[in-house]
C-alpha distance (Angstrom), angle and dihedral (degrees) to the residues before:
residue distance angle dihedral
X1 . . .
X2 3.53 . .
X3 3.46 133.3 .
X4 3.88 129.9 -132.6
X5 4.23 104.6 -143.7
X6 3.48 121.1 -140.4
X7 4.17 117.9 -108.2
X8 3.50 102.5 -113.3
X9 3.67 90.8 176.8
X10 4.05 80.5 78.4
X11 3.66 112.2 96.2
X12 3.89 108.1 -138.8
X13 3.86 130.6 -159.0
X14 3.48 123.3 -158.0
X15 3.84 124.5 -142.7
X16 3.80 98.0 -111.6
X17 4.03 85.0 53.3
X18 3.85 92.6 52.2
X19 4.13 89.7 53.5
X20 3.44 93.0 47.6
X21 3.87 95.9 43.8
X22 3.80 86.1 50.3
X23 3.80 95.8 48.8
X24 3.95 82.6 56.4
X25 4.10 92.8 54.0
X26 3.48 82.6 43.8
X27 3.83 90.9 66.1
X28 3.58 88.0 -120.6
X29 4.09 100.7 159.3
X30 4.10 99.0 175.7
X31 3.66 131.1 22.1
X32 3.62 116.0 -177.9
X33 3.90 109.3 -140.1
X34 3.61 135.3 -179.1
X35 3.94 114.6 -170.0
X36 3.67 140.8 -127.7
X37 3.54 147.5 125.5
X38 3.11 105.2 -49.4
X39 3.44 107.4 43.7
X40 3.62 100.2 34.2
X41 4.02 94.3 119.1
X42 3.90 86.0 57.7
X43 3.74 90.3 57.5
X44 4.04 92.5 45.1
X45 3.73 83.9 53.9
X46 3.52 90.4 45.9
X47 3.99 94.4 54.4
X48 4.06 84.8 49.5
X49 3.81 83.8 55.1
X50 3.77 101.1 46.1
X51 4.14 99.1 110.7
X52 4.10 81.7 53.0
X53 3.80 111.3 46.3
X54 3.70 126.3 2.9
X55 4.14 126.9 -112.6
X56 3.99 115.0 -153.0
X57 3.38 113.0 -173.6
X58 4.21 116.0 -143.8
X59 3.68 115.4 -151.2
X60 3.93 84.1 -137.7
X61 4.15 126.1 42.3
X62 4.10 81.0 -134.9
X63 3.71 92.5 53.5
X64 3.97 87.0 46.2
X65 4.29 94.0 61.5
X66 3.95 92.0 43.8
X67 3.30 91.4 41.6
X68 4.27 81.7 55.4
X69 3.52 84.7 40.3
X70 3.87 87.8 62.6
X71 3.55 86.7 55.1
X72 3.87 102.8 54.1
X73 3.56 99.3 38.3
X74 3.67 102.4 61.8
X75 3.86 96.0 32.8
X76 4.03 97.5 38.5
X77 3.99 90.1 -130.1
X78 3.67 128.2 107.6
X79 3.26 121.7 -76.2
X80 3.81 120.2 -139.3
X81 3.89 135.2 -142.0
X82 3.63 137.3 166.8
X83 4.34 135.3 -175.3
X84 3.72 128.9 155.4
X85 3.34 132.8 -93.2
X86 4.17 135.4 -61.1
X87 3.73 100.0 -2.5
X88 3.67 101.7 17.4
X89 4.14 87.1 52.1
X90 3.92 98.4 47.1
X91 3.81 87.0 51.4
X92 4.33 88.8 59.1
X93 4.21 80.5 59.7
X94 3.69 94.0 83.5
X95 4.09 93.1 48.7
X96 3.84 88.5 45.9
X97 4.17 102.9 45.9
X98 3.96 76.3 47.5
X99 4.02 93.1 55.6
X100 3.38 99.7 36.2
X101 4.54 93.1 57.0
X102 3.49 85.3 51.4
X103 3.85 106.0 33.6
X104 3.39 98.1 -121.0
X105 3.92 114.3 170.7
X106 3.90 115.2 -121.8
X107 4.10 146.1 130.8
X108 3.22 121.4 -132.2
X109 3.79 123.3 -170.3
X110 3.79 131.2 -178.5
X111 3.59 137.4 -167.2
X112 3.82 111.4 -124.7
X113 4.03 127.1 -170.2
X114 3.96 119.3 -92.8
X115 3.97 115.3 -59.2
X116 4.42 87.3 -118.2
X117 4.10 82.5 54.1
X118 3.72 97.0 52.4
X119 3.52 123.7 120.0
X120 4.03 86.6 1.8
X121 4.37 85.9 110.5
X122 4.15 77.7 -104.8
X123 3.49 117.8 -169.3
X124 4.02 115.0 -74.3
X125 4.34 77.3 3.7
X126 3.69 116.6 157.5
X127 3.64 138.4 152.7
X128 3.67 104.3 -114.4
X129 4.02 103.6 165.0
X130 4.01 85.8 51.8
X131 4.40 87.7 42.9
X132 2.92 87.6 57.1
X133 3.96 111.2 34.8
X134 3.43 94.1 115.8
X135 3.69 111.5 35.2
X136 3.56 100.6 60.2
X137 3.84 144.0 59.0
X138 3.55 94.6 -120.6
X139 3.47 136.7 -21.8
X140 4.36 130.8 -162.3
X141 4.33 125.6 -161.8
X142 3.72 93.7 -153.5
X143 3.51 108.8 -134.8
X144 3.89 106.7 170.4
X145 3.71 133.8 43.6
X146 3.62 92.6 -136.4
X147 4.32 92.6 68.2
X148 4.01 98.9 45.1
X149 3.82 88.4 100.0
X150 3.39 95.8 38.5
X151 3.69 90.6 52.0
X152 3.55 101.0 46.2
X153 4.15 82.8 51.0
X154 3.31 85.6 59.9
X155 3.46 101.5 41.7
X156 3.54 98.9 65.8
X157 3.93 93.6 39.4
X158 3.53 91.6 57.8
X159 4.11 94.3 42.3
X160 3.67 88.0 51.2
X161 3.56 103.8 44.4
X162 3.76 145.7 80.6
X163 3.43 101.4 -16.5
X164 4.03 106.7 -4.0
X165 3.43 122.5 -121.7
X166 4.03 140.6 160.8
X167 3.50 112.0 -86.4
X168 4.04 121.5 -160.8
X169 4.00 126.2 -140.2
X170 4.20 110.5 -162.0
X171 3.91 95.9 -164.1
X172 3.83 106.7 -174.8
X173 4.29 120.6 -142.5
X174 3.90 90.7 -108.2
X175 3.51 93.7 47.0
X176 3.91 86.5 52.7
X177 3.29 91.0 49.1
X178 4.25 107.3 35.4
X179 4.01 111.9 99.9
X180 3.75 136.7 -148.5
X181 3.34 133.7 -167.8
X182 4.10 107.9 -89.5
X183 3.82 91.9 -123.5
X184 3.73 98.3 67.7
X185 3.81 96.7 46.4
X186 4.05 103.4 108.2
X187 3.65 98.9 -155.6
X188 3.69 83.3 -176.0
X189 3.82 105.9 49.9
X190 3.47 126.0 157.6
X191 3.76 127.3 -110.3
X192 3.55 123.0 -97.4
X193 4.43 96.0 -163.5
X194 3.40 104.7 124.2
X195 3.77 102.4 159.3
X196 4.29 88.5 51.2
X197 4.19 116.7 70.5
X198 3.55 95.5 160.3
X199 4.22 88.7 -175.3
X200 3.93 122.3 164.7
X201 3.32 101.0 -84.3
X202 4.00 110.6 -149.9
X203 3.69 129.5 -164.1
X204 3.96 115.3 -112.1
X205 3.92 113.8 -104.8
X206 4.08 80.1 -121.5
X207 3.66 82.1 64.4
X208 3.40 103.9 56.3
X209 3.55 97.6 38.5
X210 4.13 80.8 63.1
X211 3.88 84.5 49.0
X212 3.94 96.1 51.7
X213 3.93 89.7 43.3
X214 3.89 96.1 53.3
X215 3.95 91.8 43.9
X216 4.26 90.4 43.6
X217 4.24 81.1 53.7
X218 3.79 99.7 39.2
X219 3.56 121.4 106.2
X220 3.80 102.9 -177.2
X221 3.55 102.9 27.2
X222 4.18 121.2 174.3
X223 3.94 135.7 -174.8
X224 3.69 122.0 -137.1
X225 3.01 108.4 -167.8
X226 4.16 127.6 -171.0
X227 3.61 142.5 -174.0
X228 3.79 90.1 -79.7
X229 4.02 91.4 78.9
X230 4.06 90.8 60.5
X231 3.88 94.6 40.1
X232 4.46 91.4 47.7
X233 3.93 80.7 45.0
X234 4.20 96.8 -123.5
X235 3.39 105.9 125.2
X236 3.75 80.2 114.2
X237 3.79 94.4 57.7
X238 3.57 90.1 39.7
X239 3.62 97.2 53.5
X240 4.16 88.1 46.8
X241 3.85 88.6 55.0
X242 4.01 94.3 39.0
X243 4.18 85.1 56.7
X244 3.62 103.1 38.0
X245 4.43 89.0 47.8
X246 3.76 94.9 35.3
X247 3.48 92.7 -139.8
X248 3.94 113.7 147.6
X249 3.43 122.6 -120.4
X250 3.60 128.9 -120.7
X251 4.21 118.4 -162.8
X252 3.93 137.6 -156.5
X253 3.81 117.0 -146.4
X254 3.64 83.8 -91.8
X255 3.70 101.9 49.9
X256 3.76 99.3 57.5
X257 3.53 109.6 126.9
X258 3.52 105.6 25.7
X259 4.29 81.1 92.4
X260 3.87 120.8 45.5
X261 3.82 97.0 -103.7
X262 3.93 94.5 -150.6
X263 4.14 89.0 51.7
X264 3.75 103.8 114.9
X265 4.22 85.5 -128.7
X266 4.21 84.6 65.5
X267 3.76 114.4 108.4
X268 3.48 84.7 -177.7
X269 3.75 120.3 -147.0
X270 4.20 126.3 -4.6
X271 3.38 137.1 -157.5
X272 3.89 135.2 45.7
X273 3.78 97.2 -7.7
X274 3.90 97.1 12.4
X275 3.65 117.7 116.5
X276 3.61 128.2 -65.5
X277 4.44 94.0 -129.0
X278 4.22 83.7 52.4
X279 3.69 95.5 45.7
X280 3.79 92.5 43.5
X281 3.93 94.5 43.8
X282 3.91 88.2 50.4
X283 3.61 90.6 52.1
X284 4.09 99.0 46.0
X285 3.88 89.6 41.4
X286 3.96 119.4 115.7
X287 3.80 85.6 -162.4
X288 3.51 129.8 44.7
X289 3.73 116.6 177.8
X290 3.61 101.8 -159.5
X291 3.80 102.5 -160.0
X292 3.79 122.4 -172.0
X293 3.73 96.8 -25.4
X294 3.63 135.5 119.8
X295 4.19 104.7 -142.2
X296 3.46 83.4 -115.0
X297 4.35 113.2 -166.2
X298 3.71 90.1 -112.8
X299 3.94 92.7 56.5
X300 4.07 99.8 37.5
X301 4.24 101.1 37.0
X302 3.84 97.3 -169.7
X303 3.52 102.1 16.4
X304 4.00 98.1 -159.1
X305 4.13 80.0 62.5
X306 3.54 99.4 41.5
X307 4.00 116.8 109.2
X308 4.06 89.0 -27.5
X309 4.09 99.1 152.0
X310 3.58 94.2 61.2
X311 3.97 145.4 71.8
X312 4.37 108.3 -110.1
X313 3.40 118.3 -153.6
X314 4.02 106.5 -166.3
X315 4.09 119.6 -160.4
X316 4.00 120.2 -174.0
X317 3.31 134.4 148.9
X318 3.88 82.4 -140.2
X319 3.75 113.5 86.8
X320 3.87 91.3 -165.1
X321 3.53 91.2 57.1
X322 3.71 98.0 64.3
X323 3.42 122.1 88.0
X324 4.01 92.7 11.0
X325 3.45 114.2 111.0
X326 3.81 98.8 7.8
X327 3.43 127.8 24.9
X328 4.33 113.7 -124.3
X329 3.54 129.6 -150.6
X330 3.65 94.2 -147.0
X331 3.71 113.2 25.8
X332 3.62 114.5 -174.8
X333 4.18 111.1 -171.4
X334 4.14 94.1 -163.1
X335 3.89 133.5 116.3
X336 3.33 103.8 -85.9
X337 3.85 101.4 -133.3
X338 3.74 87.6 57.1
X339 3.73 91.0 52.0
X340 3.55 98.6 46.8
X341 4.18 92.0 47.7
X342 4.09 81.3 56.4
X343 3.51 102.4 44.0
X344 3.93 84.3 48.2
X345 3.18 95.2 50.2
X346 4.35 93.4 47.8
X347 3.90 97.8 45.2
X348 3.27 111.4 99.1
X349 4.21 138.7 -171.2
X350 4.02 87.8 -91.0
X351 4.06 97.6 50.3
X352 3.98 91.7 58.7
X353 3.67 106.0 102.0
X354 3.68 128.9 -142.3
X355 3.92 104.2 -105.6
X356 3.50 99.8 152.6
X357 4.19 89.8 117.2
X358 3.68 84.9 48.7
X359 3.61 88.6 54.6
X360 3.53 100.1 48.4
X361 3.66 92.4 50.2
X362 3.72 91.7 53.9
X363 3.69 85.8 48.2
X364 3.63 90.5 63.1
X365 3.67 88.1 47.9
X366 3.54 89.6 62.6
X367 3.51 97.8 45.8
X368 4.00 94.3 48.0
X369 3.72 94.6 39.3
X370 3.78 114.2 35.2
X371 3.87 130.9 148.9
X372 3.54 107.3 -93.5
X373 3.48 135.0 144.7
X374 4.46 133.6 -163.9
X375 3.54 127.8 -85.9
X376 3.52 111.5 -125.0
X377 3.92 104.0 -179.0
X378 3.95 116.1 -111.8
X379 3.69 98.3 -10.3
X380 3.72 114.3 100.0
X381 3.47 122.4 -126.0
X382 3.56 123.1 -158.7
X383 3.59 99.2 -126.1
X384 3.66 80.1 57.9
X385 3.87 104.0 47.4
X386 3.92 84.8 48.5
X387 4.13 94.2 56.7
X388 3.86 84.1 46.4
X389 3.86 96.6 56.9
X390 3.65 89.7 43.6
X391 3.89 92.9 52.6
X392 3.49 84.5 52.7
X393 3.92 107.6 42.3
X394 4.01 103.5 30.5
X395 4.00 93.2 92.0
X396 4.10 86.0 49.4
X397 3.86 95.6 64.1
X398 3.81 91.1 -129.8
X399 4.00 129.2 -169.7
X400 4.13 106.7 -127.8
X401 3.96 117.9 -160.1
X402 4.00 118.1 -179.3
X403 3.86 140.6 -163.9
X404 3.57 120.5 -127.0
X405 3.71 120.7 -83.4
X406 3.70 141.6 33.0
X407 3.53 94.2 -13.7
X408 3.84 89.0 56.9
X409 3.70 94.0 55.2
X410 3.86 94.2 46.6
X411 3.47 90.0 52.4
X412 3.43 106.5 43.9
X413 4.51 82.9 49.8
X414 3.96 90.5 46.8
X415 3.60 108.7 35.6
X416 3.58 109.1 70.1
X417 3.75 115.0 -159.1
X418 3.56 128.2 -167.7
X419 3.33 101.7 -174.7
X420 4.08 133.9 64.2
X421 3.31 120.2 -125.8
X422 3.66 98.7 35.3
X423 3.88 105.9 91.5
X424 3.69 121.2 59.3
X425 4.09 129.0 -162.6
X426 3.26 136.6 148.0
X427 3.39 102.3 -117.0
X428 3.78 117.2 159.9
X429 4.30 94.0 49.4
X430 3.98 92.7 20.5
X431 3.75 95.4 -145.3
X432 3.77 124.6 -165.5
X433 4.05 117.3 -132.2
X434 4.39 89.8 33.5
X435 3.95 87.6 106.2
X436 3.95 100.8 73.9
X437 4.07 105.2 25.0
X438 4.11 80.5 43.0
X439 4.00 92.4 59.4
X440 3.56 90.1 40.8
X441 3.97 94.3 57.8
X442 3.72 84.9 46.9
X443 3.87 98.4 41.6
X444 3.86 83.8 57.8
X445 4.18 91.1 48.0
X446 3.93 89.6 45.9
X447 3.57 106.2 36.3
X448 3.39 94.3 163.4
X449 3.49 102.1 53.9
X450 3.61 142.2 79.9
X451 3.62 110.7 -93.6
X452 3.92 131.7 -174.3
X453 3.86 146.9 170.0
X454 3.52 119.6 -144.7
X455 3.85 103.3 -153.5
X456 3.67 148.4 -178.8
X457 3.90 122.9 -146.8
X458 3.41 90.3 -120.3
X459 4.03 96.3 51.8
X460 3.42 91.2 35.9
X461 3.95 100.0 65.9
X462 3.84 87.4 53.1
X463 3.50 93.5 82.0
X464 4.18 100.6 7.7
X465 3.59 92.6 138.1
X466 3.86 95.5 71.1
X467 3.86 81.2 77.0
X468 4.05 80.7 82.4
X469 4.40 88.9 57.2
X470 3.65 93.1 45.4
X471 4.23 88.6 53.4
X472 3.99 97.5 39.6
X473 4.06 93.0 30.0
X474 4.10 89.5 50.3
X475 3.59 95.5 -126.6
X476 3.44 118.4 149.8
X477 3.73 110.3 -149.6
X478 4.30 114.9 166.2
X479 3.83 101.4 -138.9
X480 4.19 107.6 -149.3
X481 4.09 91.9 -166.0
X482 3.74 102.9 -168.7
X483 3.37 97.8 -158.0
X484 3.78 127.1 -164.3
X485 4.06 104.1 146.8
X486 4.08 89.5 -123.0
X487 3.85 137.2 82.8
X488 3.55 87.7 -103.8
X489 4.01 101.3 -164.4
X490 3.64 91.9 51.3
X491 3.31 98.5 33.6
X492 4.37 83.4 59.1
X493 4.33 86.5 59.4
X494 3.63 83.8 55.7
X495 3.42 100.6 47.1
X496 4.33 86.7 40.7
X497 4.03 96.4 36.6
X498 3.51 109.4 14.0
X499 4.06 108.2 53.4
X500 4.39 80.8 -111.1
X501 3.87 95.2 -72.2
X502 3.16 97.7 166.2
X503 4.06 108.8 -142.2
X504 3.88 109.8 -179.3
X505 3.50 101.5 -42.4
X506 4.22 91.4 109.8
X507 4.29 105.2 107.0
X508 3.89 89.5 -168.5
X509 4.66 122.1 81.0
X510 3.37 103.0 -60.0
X511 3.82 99.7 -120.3
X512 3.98 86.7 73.0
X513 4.26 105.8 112.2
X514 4.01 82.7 -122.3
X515 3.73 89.8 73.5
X516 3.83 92.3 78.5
X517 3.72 96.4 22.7
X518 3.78 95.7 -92.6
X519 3.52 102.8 126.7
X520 3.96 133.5 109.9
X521 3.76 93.0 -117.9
X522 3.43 103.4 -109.0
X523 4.16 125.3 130.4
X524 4.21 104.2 -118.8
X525 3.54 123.8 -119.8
X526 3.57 90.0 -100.3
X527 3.60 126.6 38.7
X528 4.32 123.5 -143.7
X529 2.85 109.4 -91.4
X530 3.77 118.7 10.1
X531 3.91 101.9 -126.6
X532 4.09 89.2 -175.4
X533 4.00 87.2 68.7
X534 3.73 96.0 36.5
X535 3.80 93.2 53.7
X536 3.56 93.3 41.4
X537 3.70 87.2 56.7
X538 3.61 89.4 52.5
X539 4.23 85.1 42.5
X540 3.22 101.6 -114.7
X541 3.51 123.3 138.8
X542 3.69 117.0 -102.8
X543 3.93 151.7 174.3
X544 4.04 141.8 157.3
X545 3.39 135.5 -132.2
X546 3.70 132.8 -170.9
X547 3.56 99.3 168.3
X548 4.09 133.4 74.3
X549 3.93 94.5 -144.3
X550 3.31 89.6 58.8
X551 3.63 101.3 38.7
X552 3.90 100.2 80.1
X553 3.61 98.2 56.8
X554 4.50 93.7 42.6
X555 4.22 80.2 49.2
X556 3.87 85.0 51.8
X557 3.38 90.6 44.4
X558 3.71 98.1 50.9
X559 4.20 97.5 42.2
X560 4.34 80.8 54.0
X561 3.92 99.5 51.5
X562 3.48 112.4 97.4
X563 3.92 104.3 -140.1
X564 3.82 132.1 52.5
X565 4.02 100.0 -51.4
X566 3.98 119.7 -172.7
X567 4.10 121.8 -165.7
X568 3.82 105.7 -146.6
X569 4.22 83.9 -154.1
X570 4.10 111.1 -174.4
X571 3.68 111.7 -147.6
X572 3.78 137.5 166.2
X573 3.59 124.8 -88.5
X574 3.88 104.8 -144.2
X575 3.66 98.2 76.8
X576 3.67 112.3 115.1
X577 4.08 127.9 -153.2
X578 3.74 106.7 -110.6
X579 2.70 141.4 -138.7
X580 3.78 102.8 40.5
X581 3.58 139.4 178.9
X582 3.84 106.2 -169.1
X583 3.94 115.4 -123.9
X584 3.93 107.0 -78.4
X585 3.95 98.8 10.1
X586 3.94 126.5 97.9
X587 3.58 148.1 -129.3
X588 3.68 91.4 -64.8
X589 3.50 99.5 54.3
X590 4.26 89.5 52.9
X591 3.98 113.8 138.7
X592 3.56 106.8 -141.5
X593 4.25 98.2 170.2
């Protein structure tokens, strides 16, 4: 019988090859990948790849989408990540619940078992489209060979786009593995979305004539300003309207950056643990211009209390967003860039009001209620050890990543920045372990820059083996480990709300007195675990200090070395986050002592 022989003179392309070609076309410079099964032809297409787009492999799936994370929030492009299937997918979840809340950018593609094995509870088998229905923009199970490019096109249009989001690619083995001829991959295709026209939306001149008109009225006018004026790219604008108006500027956890923080028009941070001069300004304004922002429950307390005596004007590019949690008087659906360039360009000399009372009496605000915290002799407190790092890194333009937790809310009241792009929390899901795979996605997208994570113990051993990427991957991240050996935001509601019974929220052996609140307050002689053998295990450069004289020069010390550095930095664990608005009260019922 005879045979018919293959034309080897065709040139064939294999499925994984197409995504990885298109991730290049998509300017995609990293992707952080951790291998399996599953998605083992996407890492052998990966290797073929390496002189055109660099692989970083996490030692954690988690630390792999904050790591991308890192990536798309300071540069405004998707990030990408990658694992296999079943286990390896459900451990991206995290990292994407994380970027969708705070419309981060990012791609995230897992392998999946064989289309014949699923929904047969295959090995490593899960259903990641229906996972993750709900915590992502959009999300594709790739069933043909013939769509990959399209997909991935899409992908990143989508991510990027409108209001971003994470956006999840299901690639199946056989897809992976299928091949067509090279010459009838389109590596250009065109979409096929027709239910998503993510256009620039723009707000009608009638619109900003009613903007101009309330601000030329207004008497005690304040920004609030969100995460939505870094991702639309107007802190620019913004800042050119903020100057020319005068009006001070008021910023979520989100926002900071897209207003110089040190300007004497800042109001710094709102909300929970904002300060007490914003949160009193926003609730004496008669117009709040709500820009970019999403009156999230941590900004607004009691909502029906929240910035009542005064006219809102609300601008998102989201249409869902307006009218959700707070009702606005003018609600403007637009990009905000675009509306900020036009109501620039429409104010004139005549519509700036006369605030200068207003002014004065946030002055005083300032003056009576500033962020401050106690001085308590040699030990360091974190409030402290944050306004020392600052001193010492402001003139270096440096990228700052967090944990979750005190630490987070100290640093985002003590480090001013005054540019966006340049701090990085995870605000909208607040997830512990984001602060060190986050500066190593971002160490990787800025490699010539300064770039640090400002940790706490208990955030820190979320994702501690990423200490391994930044040693083998050359990255070097300076660690600031504020450590005080507790879970030190929820160890504050016990102290406030709970007479300090302390239920789990002790890090050291559990027969220590501190596990129930029982000790005499005092740090032990040796702190659980020791993080200066740990990261020298994973060779990283460490040391620990316990005391604030010698605390500049170790700081010093770390910012100079020229690898991965971490600062093991002992510190008390009575300090409290203030000011504070307790979850669901308002401005009246703020703690300030």
């Amino acid at each position: 019988m005879a045979t018919v022989e293959q034309d080897k003179s065709v040139e064939t392309i294999a499925g994984a090859e197409i995504l990885v070609e298109m991730l290049i076309r998509m300017k995609a410079d990293f992707v952080f990948a951790y291998p399996g099964g599953a998605s083992m032809p996407l890492h052998q297409a990966l290797r073929a790849a390496r002189d055109r787009i660099r692989t970083i492999l996490p030692r954690h799936e988690q630390g792999g989408s904050f790591a991308a994370q890192g990536v798309a929030r300071t540069t405004g492009r998707a990030g990408v990540c990658m694992a296999t299937s079943g286990p390896g997918a459900t451990n991206l979840v995290t990292g994407i619940a994380d970027a969708k809340l705070d419309s981060v950018p990012m791609v995230a593609i897992t392998g999946q078992v064989p289309q014949a094995l699923i929904g047969t509870d295959a090995f490593q088998e899960t259903p990641m489209v229906e996972v993750c229905r709900a915590i992502t923009k959009h999300h594709y199970l790739i069933t043909d060979i013939k769509d990959v490019a399209r997909i991935v096109k899409e992908a990143f249009y989508i991510a990027e786009t409108g209001r971003p989001g994470p956006v999840l690619i299901d690639i199946p083995k056989d897809v992976q593995l299928a091949t067509l001829p090279r010459d009838e991959v389109d590596f250009d295709p065109p979409f096929k979305l027709p239910g998503y026209r993510p256009e620039i939306r723009k707000a009608a001149p009638e619109q900003i004539s009613q903007v101009v008109a309330a601000i030329r009225r207004s008497k005690r006018p304040v920004l609030y300003v969100g995460g939505g004026c870094i991702q639309s790219e107007a802190s620019d604008d913004l800042r050119e309207f903020a100057l020319r108006t005068g009006i001070p500027v008021a910023m979520t956890v989100m926002g900071l950056g897209a207003f110089p923080g040190e300007h004497e028009q800042s109001l710094h941070m709102l909300g929970m643990h904002g300060t007490a001069y914003a949160n009193y300004a926003v609730e004496e304004s008669d117009l709040l211009l709500a820009f970019g922002v999403r009156f999230d429950d941590r900004v607004t307390g009691k909502l029906e209390e929240f910035a009542k005596h005064g006219k809102i004007v609300h601008v998102d590019i989201d249409p869902s967003e307006i009218h959700k949690n707070k009702e606005a008087h003018i609600p403007i659906n637009a990009d905000l860039k675009e509306m900020l360039v036009a109501l620039n360009k429409a104010l004139t000399d005549s519509d700036i009001p006369d605030i200068t009372e207003w002014r004065t009496k946030i002055a005083g605000w300032k003056k009576k209620y500033p962020l401050s915290y106690r001085d308590d002799g040699d030990n360091i407190l974190q409030q402290w050890a944050i306004e020392e790092l600052y001193n010492q890194t402001k003139d270096k333009d440096p990228y700052v990543a967090v944990g979750v937790g005190q630490h987070q809310m100290w640093a985002a009241q003590f480090y001013k920045f005054d540019k966006p792009r340049h701090w990085l929390s995870s605000s909208g899901l607040g997830t512990m372990g984001f602060g060190l795979p986050t500066a190593m996605g971002m160490q990787a997208a800025q490699p010539d820059s300064l770039c640090i994570d400002i940790d706490g113990d208990g955030s820190f051993q979320m994702n501690i083996q990423e200490l391994a990427t930044l040693t083998c991957e050359k990255l070097p991240v300076k660690i600031l480990l504020l450590n005080n050996q507790h879970l030190g935001m929820v160890t504050q509601w016990e102290d406030r709300f709970m007479e300090g019974r302390r239920a789990h929220t002790y890090l050291g052996p559990a027969d220590h007195p501190e596990a129930l609140g029982d000790g005499d307050g005092s740090q032990p002689d040796d702190t659980y675990p020791n993080f200066v053998k740990i990261a020298e295990g994973y060779g990283v450069k460490s040391r620990r200090v316990r005391s604030k004289a010698e605390f500049p020069a170790a700081l010093k010390e770390m910012l100079e070395h020229d690898g991965p550095y971490l600062l093991d930095v002992i510190c008390v664990y009575q300090e409290h986050v203030l000011p504070m608005i307790p979850g669901g009260k308002s401005v009246k019922d703020m703690i300030l002592e």
